[in-house]
LONU-557172 format. One record per residue (C-alpha): x, z, y. Coordinates in steps of 0.25 Angstrom, whole numbers, padded with zeros to 4 digits, always signed. Last residue first. Layout:
<pts>
XZY;...
</pts>
This chain:
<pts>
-0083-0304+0183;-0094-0308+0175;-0093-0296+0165;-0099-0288+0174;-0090-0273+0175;-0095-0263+0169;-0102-0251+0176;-0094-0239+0181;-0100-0227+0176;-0102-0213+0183;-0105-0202+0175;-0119-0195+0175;-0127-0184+0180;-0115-0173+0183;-0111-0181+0195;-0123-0179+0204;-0132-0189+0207;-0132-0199+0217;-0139-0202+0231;-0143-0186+0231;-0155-0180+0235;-0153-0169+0224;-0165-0168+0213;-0156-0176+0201;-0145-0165+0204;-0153-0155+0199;-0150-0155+0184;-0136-0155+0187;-0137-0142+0194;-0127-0133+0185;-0117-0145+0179;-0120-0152+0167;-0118-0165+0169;-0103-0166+0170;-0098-0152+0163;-0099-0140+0171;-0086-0133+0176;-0082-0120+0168;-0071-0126+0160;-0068-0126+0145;-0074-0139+0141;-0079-0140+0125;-0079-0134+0112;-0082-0120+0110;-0070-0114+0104;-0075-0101+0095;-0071-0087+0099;-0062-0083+0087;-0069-0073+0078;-0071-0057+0084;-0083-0059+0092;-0092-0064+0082;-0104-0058+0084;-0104-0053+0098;-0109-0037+0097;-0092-0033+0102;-0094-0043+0113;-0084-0054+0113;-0070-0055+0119;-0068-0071+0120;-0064-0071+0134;-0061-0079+0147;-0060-0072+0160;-0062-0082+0170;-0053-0094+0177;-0061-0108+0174;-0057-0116+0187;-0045-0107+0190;-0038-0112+0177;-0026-0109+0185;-0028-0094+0185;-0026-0094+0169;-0038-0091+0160;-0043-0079+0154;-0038-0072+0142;-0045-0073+0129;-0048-0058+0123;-0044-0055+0110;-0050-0056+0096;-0051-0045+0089;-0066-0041+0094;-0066-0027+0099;-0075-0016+0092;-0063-0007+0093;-0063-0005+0078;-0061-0023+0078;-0049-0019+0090;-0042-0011+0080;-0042-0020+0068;-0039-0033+0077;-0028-0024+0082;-0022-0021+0069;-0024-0035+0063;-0013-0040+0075;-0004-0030+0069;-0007-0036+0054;-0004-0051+0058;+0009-0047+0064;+0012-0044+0079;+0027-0048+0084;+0031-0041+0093;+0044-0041+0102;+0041-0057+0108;+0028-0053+0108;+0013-0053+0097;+0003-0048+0101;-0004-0059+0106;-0001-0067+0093;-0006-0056+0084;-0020-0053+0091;-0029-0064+0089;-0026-0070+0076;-0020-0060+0071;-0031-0050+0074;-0041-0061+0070;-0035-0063+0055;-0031-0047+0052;-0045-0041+0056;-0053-0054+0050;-0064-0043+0043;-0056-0029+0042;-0068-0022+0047;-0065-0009+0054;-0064+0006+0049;-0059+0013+0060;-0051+0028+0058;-0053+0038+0067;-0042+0047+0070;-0042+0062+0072;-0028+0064+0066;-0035+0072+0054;-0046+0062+0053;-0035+0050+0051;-0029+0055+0038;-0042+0054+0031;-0046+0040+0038;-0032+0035+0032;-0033+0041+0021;-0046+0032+0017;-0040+0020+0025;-0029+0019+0017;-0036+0022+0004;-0046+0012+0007;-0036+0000+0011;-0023+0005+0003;-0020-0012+0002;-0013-0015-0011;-0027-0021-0017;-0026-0032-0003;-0011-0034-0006;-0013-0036-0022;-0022-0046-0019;-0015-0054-0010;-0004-0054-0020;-0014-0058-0032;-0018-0071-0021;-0022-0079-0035;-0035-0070-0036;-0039-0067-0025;-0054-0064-0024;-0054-0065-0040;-0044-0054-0041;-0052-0045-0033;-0046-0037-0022;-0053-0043-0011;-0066-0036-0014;-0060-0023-0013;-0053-0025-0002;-0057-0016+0007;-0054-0016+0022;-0060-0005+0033;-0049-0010+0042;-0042+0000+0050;-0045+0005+0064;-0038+0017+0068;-0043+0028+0079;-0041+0040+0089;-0028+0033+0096;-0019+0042+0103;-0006+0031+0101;+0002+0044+0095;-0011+0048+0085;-0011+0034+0079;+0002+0032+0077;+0003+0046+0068;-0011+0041+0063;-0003+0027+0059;+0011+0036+0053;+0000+0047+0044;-0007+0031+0037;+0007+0026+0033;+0013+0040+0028;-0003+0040+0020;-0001+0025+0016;+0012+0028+0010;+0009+0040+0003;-0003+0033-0005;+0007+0023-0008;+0016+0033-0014;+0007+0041-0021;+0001+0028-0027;+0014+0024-0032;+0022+0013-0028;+0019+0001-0017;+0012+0004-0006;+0022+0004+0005;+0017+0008+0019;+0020+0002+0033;+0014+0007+0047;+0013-0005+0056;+0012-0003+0073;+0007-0013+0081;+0011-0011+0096;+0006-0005+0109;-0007-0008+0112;-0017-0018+0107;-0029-0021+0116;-0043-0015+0109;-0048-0010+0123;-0046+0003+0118;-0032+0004+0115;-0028-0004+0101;-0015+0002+0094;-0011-0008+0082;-0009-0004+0068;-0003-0013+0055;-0003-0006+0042;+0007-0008+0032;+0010-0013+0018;-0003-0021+0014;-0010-0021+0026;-0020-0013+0033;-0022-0016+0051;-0022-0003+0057;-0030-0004+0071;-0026+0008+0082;-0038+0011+0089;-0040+0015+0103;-0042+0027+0112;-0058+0027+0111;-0056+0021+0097;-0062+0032+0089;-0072+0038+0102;-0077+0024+0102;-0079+0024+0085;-0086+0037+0085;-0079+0048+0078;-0082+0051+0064;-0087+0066+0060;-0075+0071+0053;-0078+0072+0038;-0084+0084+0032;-0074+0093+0022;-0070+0090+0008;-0058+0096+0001;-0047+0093-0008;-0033+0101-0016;-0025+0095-0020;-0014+0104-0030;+0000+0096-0036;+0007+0099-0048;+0021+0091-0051;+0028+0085-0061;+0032+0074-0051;+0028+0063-0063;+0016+0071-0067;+0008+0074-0056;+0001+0086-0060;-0013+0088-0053;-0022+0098-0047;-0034+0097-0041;-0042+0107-0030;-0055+0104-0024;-0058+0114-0010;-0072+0120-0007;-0071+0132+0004;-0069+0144+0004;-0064+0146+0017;-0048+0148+0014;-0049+0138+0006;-0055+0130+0016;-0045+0135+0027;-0033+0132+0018;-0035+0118+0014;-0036+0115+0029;-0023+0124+0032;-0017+0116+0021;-0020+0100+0026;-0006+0097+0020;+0002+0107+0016;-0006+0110+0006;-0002+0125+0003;-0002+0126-0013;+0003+0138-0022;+0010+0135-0036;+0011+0148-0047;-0004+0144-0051;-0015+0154-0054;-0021+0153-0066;-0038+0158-0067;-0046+0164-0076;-0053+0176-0069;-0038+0182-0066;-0025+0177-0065;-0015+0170-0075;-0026+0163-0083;-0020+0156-0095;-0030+0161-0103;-0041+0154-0097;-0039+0141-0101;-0051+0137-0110;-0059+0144-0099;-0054+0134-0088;-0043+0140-0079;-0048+0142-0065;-0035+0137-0057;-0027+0147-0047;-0018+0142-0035;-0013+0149-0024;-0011+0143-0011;-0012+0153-0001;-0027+0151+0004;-0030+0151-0012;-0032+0139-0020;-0041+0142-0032;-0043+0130-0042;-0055+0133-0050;-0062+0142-0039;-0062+0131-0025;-0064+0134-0012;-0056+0148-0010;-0064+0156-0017;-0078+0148-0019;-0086+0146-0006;-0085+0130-0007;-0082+0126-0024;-0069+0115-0023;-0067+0106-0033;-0060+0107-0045;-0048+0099-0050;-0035+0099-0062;-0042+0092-0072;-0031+0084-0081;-0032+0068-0085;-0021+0064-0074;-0011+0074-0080;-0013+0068-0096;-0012+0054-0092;+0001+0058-0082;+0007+0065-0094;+0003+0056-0104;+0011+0044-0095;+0022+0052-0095;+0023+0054-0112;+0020+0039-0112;+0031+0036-0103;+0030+0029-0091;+0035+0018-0083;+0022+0014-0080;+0025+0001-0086;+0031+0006-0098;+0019+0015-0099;+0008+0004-0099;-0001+0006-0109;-0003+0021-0104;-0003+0016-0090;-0018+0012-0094;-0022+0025-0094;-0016+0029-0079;-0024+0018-0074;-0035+0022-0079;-0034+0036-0074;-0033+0049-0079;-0047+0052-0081;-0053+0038-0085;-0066+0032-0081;-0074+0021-0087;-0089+0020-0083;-0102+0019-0089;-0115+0021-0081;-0122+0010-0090;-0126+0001-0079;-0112+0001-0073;-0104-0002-0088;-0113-0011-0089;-0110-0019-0077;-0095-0015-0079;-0097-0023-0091;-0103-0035-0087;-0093-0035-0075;-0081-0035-0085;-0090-0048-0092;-0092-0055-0079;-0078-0054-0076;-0072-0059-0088;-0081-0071-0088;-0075-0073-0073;-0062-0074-0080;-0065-0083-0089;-0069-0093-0077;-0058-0087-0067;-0047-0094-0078;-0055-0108-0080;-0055-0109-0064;-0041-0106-0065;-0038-0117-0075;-0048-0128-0067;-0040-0124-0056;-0038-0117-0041;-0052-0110-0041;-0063-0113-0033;-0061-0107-0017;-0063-0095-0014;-0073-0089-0003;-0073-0084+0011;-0066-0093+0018;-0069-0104+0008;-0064-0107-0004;-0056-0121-0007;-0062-0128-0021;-0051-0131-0030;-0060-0130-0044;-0073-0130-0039;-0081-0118-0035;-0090-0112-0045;-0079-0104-0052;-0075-0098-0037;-0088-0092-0034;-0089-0087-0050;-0076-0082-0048;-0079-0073-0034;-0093-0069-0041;-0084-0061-0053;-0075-0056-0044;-0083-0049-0036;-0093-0045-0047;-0080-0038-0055;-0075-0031-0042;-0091-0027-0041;-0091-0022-0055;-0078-0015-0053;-0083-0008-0040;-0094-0003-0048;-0085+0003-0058;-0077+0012-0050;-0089+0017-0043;-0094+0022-0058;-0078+0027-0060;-0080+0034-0047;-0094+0041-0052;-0088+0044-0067;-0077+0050-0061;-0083+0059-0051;-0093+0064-0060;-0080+0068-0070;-0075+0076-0059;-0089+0083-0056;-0088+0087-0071;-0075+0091-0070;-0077+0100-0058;-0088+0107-0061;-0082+0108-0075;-0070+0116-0068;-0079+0124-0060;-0087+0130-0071;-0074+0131-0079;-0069+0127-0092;-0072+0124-0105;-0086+0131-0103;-0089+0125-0092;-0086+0109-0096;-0098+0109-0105;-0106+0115-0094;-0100+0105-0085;-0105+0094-0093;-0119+0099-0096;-0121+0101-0080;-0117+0086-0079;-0125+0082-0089;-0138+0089-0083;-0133+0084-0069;-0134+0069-0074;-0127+0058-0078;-0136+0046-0085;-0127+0035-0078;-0116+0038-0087;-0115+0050-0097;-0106+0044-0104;-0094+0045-0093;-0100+0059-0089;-0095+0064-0103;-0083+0056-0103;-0079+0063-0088;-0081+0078-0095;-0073+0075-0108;-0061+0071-0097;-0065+0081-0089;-0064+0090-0101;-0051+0086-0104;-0045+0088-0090;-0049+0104-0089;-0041+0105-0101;-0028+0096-0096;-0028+0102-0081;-0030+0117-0086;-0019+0116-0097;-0011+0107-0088;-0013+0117-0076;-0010+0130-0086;+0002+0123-0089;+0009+0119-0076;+0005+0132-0070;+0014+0140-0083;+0025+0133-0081;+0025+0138-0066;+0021+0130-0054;+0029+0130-0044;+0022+0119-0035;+0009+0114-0033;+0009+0102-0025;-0001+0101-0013;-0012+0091-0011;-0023+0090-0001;-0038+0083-0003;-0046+0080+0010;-0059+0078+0012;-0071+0071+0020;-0062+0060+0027;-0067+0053+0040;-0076+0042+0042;-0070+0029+0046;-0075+0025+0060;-0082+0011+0059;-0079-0002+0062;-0090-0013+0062;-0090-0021+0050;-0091-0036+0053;
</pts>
């Protein structure tokens, strides 16, 4: 079992205000810039693409020379660096595809040399069902082997797929009835994604950053490539905007960096079903040392079970009891990515609300990932169980969730998720439950999460025996050390008598009664027998 650990804290933050009235005139000069600056990012990835493994910082510096003189300095700085980026995430992208494809490869093979019907074990599947499926998983594992052929190959050569716009995006052009699109709509969504509206930040320029300027007040002025100079409207070839920015959220920070000189990335993006502009603007700073995990849970912890469509939390105090009662935030992940992504952040703001009332300094949440339990071949027929594990936001719920914590002041634990939900119902639902509350499955999981980041076992402490049971009265319990291995599985039944009295033969100075000057012998020697009766009589 993974002991927990004390998630580190974020390194950035990235803000976002809407750019509001713009003029005709902004809207155009922005799709000039963002549709010319887009194409040679586009030209720019292909090149890095073919270039493969046998990258280097001569190639790079032939790239951005090229780029210069379309453009900027600045700006090829940053489509050069962009098209790095891509090729690098795509390459990480591909490996976790070989590894998808190598699990599910070695889980077919396990199961096509089982026989038909054969039951799995606890940790294993069974054979397949029927001679048909078994036919079916035998074709399919030929498929398999030939994807991850391919991808092989594609890995040794360096080669990768990577589209500016998204995949998804493309294939949504064959499907525009679905989408409930029209083509002219989809090409204005394929055609805003593919612009190159960013720079990053340069520390010690003017106000952190000199292809996109954003003064302390919120002006806004763009470096216009050389192609585009004539549409200047200020001097030293740059247009200033009609639209000014205040970041509501985390402004004073924004303002003392630009104020200060100090790097800050700027992008802009049109999102084309509100028709609106909007500015983010990102920044890097060093992380908050993390606390120890005593000082963390030196006031208690407050475990969060993760489910599907709520999270189940429980205050612990320091002894690992439960206090109070369970609480459950509820979330709807269904609709758009905007919208589930707003869901989890209200859901996460209502827990550190919570949090900071009890006076608690830390969370515990499970470090799950389910990346190897998402595979068709794990689960395949169970394609509902599925769906629940992928519609899980595991990572990017403990990702903001760490971010929104660090400016509240609380830690968040990481703990393993190993038998969490199965041993806190088994050992905490039923106690907890009254006549006037009725724990679930997932509350009980909440304190078993909590107590595991206290370093508590989950199982609880047996009670003593009654006062009539005088003859073996002590304080009975099955609380084990934390260093005790196994301390948090069911104690095992050891077969035999219960009391504390010794057994016929085996009391404390039965070795010695032989020595005694005694006419018999003690009682634990032997039994007495009663001989048979003659048959005479």
């Amino acid at each position: 079992m993974v002991e927990p650990f004390v998630a580190p804290g974020p390194s950035g933050v990235a803000v976002r205000d809407r750019l509001k009235h713009l003029t005709v005139e902004d809207e155009r000069v922005l799709r000039l810039v963002g549709a010319h600056m887009g194409a040679l990012a586009s030209r720019d990835l292909k090149a890095r693409c073919a270039d493969g493994l046998e990258h280097s910082a001569d190639k790079w510096a032939v790239r951005k020379r090229a780029l210069t003189s379309l453009s900027s300095s600045r700006w090829a700085g940053a489509v050069t660096k962009a098209s790095h980026d891509q090729w690098a995430l795509s390459r990480r992208c591909l490996a976790a595809h070989v590894r998808s494809l190598e699990a599910g490869i070695q889980t077919i093979r396990n199961r096509l040399s089982l026989p038909v019907g054969a039951r799995g074990s606890k940790g294993a599947p069974g054979g397949y069902r029927s001679a048909r499926e078994w036919h079916a998983k035998s074709r399919r594992l030929v498929t398999l082997e030939a994807r991850h052929a391919a991808a092989i190959r594609d890995w040794q050569a360096g080669r990768v797929r990577a589209v500016r716009g998204g995949t998804h995006l493309a294939n949504t052009r064959h499907h525009l009835a679905d989408a409930q699109l029209t083509q002219t709509q989809w090409r204005q969504r394929w055609e805003a994604e593919r612009w190159f509206l960013a720079t990053d930040g340069e520390s010690g320029k003017r106000y952190g950053n000199e292809t996109i300027r954003v003064t302390p007040d919120g002006e806004i002025s763009i470096k216009l490539p050389a192609p585009l100079a004539e549409l200047a409207n200020a001097s030293h070839g740059r247009y200033v905007l009609a639209a000014r920015v205040t970041f509501p959220h985390r402004g004073p920070e924004w303002a003392d960096r630009v104020q200060a000189n100090r790097a800050v990335a700027y992008g802009i993006h049109l999102h084309v079903g509100r028709g609106r502009w909007y500015l983010t603007a990102s920044w890097q700073y060093a992380p908050t040392p993390a606390i120890s995990l005593d000082a963390a849970l030196s006031q208690g912890v407050i475990g969060v079970d993760t489910n599907a469509d709520h999270l189940a939390a429980w205050r612990l105090d320091p002894h690992g009891n439960p206090t109070g009662s369970p609480r459950r935030f509820f979330y709807d992940l269904t609709g758009t990515a905007g919208h589930r992504d707003a869901q989890v952040r209200h859901t996460l703001t209502r827990l550190l609300h919570w949090a900071q009332t009890c006076g608690v300094k830390a969370i515990a949440i499970e470090d799950l990932d389910f990346a190897a339990d998402k595979t068709r071949e794990k689960h395949g027929r169970k394609k509902k169980f599925r769906q629940l594990i992928s519609g899980l936001p595991t990572s990017r719920l403990r990702a903001r969730l760490t971010s929104m914590a660090d400016a509240t002041g609380i830690a968040i634990i990481a703990v393993d998720p190993a038998y969490t939900s199965k041993w806190g119902a088994q050992h905490w639902q039923r106690p907890t439950t009254s006549t006037t509350r009725k724990t679930s499955r997932h509350d009980a999981a909440s304190i078993a999460i909590g107590r595991r980041a206290q370093g508590h076992p989950i199982r609880r402490r047996t009670a003593p025996p009654h006062d009539d049971r005088s003859d073996r009265r002590g304080h009975r319990t099955v609380q084990a050390r934390p260093a005790a291995l196994g301390r948090e599985e069911t104690s095992p039944r050891i077969p035999g008598p219960r009391t504390r009295c010794a057994e016929p033969g085996y009391g404390a100075k039965a070795g010695d009664q032989h020595a005694q000057h005694r006419s018999g012998r003690a009682a634990e020697h032997g039994f007495w027998r009663q001989d048979s009766l003659p048959l005479s009589l």
